[in-house]
N, CA, C and O of each residue as an XYZ file, in Angstrom:
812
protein
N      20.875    -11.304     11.673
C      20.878    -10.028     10.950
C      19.637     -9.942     10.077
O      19.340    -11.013      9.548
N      18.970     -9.073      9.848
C      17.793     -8.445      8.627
C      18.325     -8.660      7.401
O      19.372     -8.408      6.804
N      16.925     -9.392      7.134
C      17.089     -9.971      5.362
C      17.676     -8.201      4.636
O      18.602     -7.850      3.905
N      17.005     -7.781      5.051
C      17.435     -6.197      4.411
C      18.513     -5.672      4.031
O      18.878     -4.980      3.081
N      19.084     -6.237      5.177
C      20.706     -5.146      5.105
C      21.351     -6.793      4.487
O      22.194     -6.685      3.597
N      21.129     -7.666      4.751
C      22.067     -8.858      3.920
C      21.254     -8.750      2.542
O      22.007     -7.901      2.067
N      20.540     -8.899      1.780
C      19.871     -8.826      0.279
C      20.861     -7.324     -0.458
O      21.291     -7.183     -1.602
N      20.939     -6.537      0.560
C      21.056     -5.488      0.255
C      22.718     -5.410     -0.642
O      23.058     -4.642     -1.542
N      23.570     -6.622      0.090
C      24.702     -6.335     -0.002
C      24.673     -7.183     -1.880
O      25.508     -6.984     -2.762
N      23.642     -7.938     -1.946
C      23.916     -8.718     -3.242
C      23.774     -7.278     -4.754
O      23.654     -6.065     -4.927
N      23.891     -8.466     -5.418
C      23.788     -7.217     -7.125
C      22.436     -6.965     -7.403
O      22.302     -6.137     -8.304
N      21.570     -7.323     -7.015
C      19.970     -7.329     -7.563
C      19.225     -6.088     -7.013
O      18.804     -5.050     -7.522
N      19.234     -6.679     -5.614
C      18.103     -5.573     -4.701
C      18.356     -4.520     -5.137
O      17.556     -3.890     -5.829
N      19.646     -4.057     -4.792
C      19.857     -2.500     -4.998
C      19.378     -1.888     -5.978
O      18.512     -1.014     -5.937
N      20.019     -2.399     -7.085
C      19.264     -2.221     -8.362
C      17.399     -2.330     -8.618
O      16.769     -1.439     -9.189
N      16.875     -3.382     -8.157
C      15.616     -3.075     -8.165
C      14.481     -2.246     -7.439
O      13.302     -1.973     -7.663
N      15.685     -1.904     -6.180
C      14.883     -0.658     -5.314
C      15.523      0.692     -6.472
O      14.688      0.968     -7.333
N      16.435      1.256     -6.539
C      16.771      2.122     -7.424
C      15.770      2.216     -8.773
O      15.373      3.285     -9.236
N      15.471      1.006     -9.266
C      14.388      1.290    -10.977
C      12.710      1.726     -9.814
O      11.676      2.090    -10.374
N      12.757      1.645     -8.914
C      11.185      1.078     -8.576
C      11.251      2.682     -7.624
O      10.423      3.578     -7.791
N      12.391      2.756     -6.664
C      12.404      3.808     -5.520
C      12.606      5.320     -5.997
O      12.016      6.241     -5.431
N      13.511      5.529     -7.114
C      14.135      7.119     -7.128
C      13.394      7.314     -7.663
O      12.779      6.380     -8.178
N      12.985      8.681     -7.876
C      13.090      9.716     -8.843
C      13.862     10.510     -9.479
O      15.090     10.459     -9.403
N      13.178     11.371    -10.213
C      14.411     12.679    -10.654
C      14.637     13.843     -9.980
O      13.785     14.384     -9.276
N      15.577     14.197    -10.132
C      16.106     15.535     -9.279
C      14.825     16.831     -9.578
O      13.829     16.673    -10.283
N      15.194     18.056     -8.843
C      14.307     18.438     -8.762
C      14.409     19.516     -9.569
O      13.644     20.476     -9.469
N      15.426     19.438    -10.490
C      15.232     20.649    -11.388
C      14.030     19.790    -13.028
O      13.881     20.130    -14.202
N      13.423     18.564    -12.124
C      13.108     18.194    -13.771
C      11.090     17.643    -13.406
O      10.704     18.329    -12.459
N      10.423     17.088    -13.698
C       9.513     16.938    -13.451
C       9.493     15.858    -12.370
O      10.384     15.016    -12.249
N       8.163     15.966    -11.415
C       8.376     14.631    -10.404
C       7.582     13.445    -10.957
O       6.528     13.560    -11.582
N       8.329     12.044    -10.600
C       8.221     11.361    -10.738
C       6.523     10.571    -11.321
O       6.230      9.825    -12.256
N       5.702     11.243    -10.159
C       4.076     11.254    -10.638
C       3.790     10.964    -11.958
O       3.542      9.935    -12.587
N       3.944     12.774    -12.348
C       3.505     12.881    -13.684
C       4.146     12.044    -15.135
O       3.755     12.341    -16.264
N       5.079     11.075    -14.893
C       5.805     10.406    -15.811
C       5.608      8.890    -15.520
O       6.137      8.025    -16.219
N       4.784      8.606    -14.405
C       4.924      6.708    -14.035
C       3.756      6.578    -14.884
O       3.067      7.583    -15.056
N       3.560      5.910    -15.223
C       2.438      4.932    -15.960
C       1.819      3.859    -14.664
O       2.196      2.707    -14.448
N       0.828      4.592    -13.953
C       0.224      3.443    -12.967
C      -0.855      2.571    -13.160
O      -1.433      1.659    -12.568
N      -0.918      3.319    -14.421
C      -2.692      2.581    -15.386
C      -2.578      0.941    -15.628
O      -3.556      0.281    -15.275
N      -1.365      0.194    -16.249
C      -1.029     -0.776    -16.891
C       0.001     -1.302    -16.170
O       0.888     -0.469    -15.984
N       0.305     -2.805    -15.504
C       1.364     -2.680    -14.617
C       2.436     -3.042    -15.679
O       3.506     -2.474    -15.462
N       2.422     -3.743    -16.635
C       4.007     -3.585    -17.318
C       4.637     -2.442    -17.266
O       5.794     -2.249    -16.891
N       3.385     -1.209    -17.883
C       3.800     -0.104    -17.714
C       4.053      0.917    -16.802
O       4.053      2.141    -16.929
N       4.219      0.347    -16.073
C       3.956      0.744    -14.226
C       5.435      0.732    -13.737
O       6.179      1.556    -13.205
N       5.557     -0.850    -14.238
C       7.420     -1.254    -13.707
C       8.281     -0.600    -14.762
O       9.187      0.142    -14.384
N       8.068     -0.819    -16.129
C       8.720      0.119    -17.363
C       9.050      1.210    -17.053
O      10.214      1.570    -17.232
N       8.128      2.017    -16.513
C       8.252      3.790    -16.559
C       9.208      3.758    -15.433
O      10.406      3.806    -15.711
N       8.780      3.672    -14.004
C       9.470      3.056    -13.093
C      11.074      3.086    -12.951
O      11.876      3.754    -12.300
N      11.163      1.739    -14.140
C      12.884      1.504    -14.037
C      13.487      3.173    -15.124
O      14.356      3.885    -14.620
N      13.117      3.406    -15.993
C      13.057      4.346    -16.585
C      13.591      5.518    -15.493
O      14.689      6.068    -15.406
N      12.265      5.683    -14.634
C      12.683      7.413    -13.888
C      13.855      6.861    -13.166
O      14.804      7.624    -12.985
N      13.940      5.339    -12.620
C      14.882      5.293    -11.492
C      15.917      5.405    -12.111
O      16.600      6.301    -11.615
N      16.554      4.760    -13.278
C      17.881      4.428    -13.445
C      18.407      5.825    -14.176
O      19.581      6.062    -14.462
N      17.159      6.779    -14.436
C      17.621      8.293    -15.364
C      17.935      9.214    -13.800
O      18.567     10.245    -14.030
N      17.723      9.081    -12.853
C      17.883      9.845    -11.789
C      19.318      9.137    -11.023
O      20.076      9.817    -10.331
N      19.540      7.525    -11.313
C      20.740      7.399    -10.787
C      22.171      8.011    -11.901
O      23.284      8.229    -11.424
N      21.858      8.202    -13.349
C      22.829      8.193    -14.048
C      23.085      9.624    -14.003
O      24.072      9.951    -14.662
N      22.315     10.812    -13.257
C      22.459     11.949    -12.898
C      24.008     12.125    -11.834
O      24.807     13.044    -12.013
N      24.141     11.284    -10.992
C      25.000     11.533    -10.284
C      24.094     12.429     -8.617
O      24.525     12.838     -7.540
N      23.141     12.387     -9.069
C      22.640     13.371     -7.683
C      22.498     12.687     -6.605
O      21.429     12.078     -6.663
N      23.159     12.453     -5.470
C      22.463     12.093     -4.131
C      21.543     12.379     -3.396
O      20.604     11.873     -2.783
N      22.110     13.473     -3.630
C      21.251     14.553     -2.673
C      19.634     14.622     -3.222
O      18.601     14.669     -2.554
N      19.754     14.614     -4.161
C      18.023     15.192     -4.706
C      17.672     13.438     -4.955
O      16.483     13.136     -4.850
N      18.477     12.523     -5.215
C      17.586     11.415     -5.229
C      17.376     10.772     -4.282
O      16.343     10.105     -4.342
N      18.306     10.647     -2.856
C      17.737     11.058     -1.408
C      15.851     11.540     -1.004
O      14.821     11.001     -0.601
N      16.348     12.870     -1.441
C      15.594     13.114     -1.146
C      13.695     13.166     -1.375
O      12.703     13.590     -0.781
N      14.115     12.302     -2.858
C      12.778     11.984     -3.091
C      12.094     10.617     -2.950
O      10.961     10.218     -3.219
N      13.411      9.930     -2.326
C      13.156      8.844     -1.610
C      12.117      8.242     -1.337
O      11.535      7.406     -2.028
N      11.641      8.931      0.424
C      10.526      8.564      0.986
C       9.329      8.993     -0.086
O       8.547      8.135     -0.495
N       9.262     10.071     -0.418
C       7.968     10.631     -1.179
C       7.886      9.360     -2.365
O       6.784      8.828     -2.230
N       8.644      8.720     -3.436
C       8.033      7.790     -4.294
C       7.867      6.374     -3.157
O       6.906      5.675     -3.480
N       8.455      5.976     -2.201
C       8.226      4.645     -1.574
C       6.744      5.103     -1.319
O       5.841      4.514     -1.913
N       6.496      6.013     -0.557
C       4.536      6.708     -0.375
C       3.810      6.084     -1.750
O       2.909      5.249     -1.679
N       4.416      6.693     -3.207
C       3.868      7.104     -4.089
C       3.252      5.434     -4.806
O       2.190      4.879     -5.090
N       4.628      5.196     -4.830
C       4.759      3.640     -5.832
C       5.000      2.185     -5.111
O       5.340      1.111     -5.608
N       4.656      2.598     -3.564
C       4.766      1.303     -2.989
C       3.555      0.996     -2.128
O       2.838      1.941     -1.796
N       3.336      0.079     -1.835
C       1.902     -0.183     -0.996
C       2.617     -0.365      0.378
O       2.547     -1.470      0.915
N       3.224      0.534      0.915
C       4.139      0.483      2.276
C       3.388     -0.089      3.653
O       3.957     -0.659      4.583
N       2.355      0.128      3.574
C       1.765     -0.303      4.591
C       1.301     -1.744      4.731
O       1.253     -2.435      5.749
N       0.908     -2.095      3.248
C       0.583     -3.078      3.127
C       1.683     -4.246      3.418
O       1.390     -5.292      3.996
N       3.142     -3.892      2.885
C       3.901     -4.571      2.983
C       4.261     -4.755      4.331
O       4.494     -5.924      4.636
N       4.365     -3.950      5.175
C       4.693     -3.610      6.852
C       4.181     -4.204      7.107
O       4.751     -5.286      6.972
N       2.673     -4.374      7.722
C       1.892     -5.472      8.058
C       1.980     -6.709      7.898
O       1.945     -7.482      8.855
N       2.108     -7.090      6.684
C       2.615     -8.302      6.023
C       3.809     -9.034      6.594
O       3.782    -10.246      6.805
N       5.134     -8.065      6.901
C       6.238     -8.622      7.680
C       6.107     -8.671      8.931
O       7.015     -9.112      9.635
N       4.810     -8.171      9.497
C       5.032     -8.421     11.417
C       3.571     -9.188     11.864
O       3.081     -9.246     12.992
N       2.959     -9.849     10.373
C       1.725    -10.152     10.934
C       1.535    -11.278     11.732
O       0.362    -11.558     11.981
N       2.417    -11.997     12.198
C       2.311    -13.185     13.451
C       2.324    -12.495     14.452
O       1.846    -12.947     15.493
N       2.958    -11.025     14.396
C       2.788    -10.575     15.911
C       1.593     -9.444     16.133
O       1.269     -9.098     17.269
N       0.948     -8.884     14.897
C       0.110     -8.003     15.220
C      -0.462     -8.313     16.300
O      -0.011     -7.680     17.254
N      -1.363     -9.109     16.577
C      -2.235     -9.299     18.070
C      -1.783     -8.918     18.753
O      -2.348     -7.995     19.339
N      -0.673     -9.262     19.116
C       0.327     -9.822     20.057
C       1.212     -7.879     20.685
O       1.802     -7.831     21.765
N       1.109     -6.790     19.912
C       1.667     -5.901     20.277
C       1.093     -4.689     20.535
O       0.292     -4.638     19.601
N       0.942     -3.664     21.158
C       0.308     -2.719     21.796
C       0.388     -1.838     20.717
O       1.409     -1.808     20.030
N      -0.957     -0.823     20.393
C      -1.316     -0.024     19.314
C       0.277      0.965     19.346
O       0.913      0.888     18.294
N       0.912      1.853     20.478
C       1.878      2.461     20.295
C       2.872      1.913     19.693
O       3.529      2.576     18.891
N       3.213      0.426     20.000
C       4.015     -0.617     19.250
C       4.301     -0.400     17.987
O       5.315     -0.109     17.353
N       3.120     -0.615     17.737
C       2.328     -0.870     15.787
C       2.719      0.868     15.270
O       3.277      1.107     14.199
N       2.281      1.993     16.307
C       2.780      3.324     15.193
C       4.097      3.048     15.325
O       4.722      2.933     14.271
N       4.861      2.872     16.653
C       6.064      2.876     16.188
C       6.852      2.346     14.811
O       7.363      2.864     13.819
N       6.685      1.274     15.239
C       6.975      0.284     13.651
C       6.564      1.092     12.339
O       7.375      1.229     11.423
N       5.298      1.613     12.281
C       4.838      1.952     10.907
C       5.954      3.161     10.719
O       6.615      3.168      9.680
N       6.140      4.052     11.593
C       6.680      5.027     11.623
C       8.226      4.892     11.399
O       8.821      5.788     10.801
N       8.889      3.781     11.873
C      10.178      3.476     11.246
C      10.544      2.878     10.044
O      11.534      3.251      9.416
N       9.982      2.183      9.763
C       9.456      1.383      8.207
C      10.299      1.947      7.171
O      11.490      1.694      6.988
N       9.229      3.090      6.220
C      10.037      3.865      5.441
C      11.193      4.433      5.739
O      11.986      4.602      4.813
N      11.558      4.860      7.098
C      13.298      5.573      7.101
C      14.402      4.284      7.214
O      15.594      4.508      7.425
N      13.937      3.093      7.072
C      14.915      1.919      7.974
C      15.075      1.577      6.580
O      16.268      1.371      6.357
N      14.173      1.394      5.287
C      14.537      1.579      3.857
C      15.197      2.481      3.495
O      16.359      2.125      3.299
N      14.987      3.678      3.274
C      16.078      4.324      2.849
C      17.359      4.109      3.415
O      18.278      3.565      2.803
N      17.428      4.520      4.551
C      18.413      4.200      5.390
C      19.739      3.352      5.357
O      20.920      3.546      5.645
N      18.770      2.045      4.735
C      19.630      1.146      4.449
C      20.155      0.842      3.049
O      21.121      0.099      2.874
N      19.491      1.440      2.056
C      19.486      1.122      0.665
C      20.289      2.474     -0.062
O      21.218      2.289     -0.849
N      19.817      3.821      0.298
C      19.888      4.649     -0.701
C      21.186      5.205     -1.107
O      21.229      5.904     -2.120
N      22.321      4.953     -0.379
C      23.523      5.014     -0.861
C      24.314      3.893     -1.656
O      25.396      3.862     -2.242
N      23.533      3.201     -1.472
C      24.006      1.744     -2.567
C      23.665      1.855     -3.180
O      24.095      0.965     -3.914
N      22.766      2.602     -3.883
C      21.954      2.275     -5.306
C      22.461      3.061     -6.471
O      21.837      3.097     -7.531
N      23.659      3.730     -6.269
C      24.441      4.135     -7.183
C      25.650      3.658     -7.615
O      26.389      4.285     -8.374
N      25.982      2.102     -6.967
C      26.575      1.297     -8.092
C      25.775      0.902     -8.730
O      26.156     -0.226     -9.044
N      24.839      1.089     -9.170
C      23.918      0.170     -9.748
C      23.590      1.237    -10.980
O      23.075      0.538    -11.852
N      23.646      2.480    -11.405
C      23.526      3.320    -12.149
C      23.577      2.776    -13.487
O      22.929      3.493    -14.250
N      24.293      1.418    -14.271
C      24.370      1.376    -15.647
C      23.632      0.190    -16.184
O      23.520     -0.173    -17.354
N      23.050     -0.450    -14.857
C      22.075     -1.706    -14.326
C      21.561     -1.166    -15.715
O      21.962     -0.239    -16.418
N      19.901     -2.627    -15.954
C      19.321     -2.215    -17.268
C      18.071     -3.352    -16.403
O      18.203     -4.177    -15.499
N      16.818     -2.857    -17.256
C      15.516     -3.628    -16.753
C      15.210     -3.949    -17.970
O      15.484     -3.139    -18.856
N      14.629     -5.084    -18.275
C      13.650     -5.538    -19.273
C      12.764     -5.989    -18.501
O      12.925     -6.618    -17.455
N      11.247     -5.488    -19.308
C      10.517     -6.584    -19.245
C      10.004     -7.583    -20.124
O       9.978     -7.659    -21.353
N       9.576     -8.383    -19.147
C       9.984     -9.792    -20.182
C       8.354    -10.181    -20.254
O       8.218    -10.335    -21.467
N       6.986    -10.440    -19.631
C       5.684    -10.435    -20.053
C       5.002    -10.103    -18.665
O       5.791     -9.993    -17.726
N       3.451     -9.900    -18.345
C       3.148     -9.134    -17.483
C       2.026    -10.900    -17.413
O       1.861    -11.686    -18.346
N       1.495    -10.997    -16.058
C       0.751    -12.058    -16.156
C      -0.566    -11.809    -15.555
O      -0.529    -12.233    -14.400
N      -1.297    -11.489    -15.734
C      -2.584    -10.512    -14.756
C      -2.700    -11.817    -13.887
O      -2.184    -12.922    -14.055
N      -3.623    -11.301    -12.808
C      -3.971    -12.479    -11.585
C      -4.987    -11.100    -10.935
O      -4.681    -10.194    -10.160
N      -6.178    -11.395    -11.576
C      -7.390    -10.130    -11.107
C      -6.870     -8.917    -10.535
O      -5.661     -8.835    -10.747
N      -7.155     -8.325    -10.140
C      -6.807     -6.718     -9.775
C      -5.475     -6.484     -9.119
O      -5.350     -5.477     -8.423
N      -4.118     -7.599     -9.324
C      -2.941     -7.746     -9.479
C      -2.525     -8.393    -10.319
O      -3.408     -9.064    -10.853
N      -1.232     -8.573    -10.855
C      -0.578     -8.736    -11.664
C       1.350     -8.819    -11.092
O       2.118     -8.142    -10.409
N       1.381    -10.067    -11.882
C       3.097    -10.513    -11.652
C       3.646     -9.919    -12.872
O       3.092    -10.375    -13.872
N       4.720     -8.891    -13.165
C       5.451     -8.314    -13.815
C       7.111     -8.806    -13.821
O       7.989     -8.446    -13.037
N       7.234     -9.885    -15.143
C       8.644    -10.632    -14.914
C       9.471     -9.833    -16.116
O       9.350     -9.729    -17.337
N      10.395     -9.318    -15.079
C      11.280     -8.845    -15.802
C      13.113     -9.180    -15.762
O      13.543     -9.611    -14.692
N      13.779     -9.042    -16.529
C      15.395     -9.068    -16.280
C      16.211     -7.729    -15.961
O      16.106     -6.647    -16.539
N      17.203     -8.135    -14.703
C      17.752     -7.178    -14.343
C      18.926     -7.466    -14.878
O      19.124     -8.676    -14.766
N      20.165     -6.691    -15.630
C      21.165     -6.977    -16.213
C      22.213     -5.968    -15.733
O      21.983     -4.823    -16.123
N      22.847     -6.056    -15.296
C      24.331     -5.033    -14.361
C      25.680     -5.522    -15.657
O      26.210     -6.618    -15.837
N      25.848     -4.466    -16.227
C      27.274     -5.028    -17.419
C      28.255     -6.027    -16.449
O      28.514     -5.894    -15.253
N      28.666     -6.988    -17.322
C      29.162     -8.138    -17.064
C      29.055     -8.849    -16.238
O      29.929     -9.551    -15.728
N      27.247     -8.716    -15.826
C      26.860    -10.216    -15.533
C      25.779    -10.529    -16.075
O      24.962     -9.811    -16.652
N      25.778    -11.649    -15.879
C      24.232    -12.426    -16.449
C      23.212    -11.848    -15.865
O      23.377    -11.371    -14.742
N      22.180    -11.785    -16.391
C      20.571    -11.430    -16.314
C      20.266    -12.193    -14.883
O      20.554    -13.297    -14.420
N      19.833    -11.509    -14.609
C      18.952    -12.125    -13.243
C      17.221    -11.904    -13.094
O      16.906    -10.716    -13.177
N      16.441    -12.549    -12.956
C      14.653    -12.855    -13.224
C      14.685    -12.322    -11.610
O      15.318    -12.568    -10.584
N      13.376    -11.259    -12.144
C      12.602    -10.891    -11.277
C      11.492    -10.154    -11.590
O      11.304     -9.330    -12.485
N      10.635    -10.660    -10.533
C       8.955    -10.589    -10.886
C       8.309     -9.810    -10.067
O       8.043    -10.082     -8.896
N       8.071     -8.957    -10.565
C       7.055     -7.529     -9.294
C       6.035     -7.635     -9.392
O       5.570     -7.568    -10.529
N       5.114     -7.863     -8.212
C       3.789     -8.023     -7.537
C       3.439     -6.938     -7.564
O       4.028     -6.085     -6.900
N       2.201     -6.593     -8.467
C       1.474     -5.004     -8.085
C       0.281     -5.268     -8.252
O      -0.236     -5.843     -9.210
N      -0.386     -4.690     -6.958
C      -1.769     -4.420     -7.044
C      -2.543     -3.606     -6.931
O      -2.032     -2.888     -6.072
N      -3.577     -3.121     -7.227
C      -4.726     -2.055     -7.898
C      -4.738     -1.599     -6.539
O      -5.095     -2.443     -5.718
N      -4.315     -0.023     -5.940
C      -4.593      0.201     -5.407
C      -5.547      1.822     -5.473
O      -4.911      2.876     -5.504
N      -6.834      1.825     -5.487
C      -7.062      3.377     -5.369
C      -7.253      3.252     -7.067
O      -8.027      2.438     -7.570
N      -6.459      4.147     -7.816
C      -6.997      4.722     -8.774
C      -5.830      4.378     -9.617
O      -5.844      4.862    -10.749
N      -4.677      3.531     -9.239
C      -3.273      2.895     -9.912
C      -2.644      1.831     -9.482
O      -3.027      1.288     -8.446
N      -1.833      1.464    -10.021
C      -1.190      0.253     -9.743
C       0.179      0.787     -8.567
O       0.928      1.737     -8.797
N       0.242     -0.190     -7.186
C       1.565     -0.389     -6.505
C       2.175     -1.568     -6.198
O       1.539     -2.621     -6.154
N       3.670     -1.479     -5.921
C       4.294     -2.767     -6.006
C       3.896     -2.928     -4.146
O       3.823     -2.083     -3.254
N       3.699     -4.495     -4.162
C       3.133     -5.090     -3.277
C       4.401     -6.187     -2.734
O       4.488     -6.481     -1.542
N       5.251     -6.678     -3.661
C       6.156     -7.492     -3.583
C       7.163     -7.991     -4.631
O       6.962     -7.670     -5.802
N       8.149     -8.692     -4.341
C       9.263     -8.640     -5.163
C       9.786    -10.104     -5.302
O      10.005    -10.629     -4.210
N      10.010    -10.799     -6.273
C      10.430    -12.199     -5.963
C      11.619    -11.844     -6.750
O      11.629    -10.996     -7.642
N      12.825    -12.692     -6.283
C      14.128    -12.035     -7.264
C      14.924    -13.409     -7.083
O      15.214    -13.795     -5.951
N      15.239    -14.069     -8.114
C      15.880    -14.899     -8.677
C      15.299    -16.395     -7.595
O      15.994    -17.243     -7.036
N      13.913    -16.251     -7.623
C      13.158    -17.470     -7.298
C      13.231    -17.367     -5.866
O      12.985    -18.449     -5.332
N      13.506    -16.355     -4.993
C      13.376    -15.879     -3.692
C      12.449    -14.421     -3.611
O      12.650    -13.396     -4.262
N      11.297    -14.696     -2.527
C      10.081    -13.921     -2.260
C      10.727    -13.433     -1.084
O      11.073    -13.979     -0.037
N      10.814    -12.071     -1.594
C      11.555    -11.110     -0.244
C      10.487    -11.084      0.594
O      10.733    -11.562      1.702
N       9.392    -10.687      0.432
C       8.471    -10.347      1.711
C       8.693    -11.851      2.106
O       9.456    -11.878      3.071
N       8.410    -12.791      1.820
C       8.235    -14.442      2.913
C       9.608    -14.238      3.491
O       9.740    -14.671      4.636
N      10.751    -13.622      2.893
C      12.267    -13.889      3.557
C      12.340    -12.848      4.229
O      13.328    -12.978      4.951
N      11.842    -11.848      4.416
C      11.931    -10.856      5.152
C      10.791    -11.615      6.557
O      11.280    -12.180      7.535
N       9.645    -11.493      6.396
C       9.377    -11.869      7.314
C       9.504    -13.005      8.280
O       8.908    -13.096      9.354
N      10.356    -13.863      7.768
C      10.424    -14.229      8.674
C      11.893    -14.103      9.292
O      12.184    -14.858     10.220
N      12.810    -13.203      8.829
C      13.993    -12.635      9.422
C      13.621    -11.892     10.761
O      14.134    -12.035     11.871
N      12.546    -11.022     10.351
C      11.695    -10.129     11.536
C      10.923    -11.096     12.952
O      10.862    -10.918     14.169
N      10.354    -12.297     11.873
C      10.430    -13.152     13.182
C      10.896    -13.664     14.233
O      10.393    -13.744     15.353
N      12.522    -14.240     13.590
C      13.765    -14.437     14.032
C      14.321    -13.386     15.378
O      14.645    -13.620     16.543
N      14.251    -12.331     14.670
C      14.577    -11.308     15.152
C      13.745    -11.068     16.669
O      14.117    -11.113     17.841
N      12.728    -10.854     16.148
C      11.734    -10.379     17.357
C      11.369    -11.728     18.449
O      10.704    -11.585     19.475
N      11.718    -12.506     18.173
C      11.723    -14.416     19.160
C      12.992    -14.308     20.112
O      12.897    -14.906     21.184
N      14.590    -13.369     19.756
C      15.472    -13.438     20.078
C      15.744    -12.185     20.894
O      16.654    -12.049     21.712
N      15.027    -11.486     20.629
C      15.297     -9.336     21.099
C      14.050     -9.188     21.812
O      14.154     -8.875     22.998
N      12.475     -9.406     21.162
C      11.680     -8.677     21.897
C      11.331     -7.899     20.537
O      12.178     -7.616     19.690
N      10.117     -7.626     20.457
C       9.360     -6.392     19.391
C      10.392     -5.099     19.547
O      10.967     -4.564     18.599
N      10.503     -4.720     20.897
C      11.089     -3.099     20.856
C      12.120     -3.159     20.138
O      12.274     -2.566     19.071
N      13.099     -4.068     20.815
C      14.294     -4.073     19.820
C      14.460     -4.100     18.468
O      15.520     -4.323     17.882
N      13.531     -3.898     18.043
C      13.632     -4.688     16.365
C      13.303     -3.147     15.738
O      13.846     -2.743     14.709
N      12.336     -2.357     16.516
C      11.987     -0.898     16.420
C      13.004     -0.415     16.580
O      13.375      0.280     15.634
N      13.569     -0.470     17.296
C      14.919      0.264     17.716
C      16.430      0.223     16.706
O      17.298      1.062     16.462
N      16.190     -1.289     16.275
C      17.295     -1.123     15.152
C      16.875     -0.759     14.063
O      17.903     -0.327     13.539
N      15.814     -0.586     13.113
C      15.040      0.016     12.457
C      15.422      1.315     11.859
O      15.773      1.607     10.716
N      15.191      2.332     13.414
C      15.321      3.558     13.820
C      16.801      3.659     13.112
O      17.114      4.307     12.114
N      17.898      2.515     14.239
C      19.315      2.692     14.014
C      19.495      3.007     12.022
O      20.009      3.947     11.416
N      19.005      2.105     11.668
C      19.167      2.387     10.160
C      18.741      3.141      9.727
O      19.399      3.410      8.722
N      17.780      3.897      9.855
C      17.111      4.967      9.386
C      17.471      6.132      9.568
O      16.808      7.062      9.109
């Protein structure tokens, strides 16, 4: 099975795609004009901010739907994509590769965005920002009422003219290394198409 849909089922992810993924509904300003992409503490701060004020709305529908548009906005999506299939890039035919890119973002939502409203009373701290040249590790605590804090550290790097999250380490596990090599797994046992194909299914 995909690190995705199993991470997904724990208390963390959800919650940290929700501070990092939503926005606000659309009767209020978009997300853009309120992230702080200048400074990455302030990048993940603002961030958990719009996400967890758009889950305590109650809206599905409008935080649905702004979904894909902040994963574009505040994630280095491509970068990360690549990253999870890069033992096979060579290895797969250019239509291959759009396919994949092209399922990517819907196989995230897909799989995440109705979960992320147990997570509505979740809370982010951050805890110190550590630069590492034109990225930066951002360690912060995720806290869900009545449980313990859980550490996690967001990878963002300078992309363009702001800061995007590049990667996620969450309670001493690096989702992109565990993701990719789930996708490995995956694609050694199915074949590349198949792996597109369930993708799709989630999306």
């Amino acid at each position: 099975m995909i690190s995705f849909v199993t991470l997904a089922r724990s208390a963390l992810l959800p919650a940290l795609l929700a501070t990092a993924s939503l926005t606000a509904p659309a009767f209020v300003a978009p997300a853009a004009a309120a992230v702080n992409t200048q400074e990455p503490g302030a990048f993940v701060d603002t961030l958990a901010d719009e996400g967890f004020a758009v889950l305590r709305t109650g809206s599905r529908a409008a935080a649905r739907s702004q979904f894909q548009s902040l994963l574009t906005q505040h994630f280095a999506v491509d970068q990360i994509g690549d990253r999870l299939i890069r033992r096979w890039r060579p290895k797969i035919t250019p239509a291959q590769y759009a396919s994949y890119k092209a399922a990517f973002p819907n196989f995230i939502i897909g799989t995440y965005a109705d979960r992320l409203f147990d997570y509505a009373r979740a809370d982010l701290k951050l805890v110190r920002t550590v630069p590492q040249g034109t990225s930066a590790a951002v360690m912060t605590q995720v806290t869900k009422p009545g449980s313990s804090p859980i550490n996690a550290v967001w990878t963002v790097d300078r992309v363009g003219g702001g800061y995007k999250v590049t990667n996620l380490t969450v309670a001493g596990i690096n989702l992109a290394v565990t993701q990719a090599a789930d996708f490995d797994a995956y694609i050694q046992r199915n074949g590349f198409d198949k792996l597109v194909a369930f993708m799709k299914s989630r999306g």
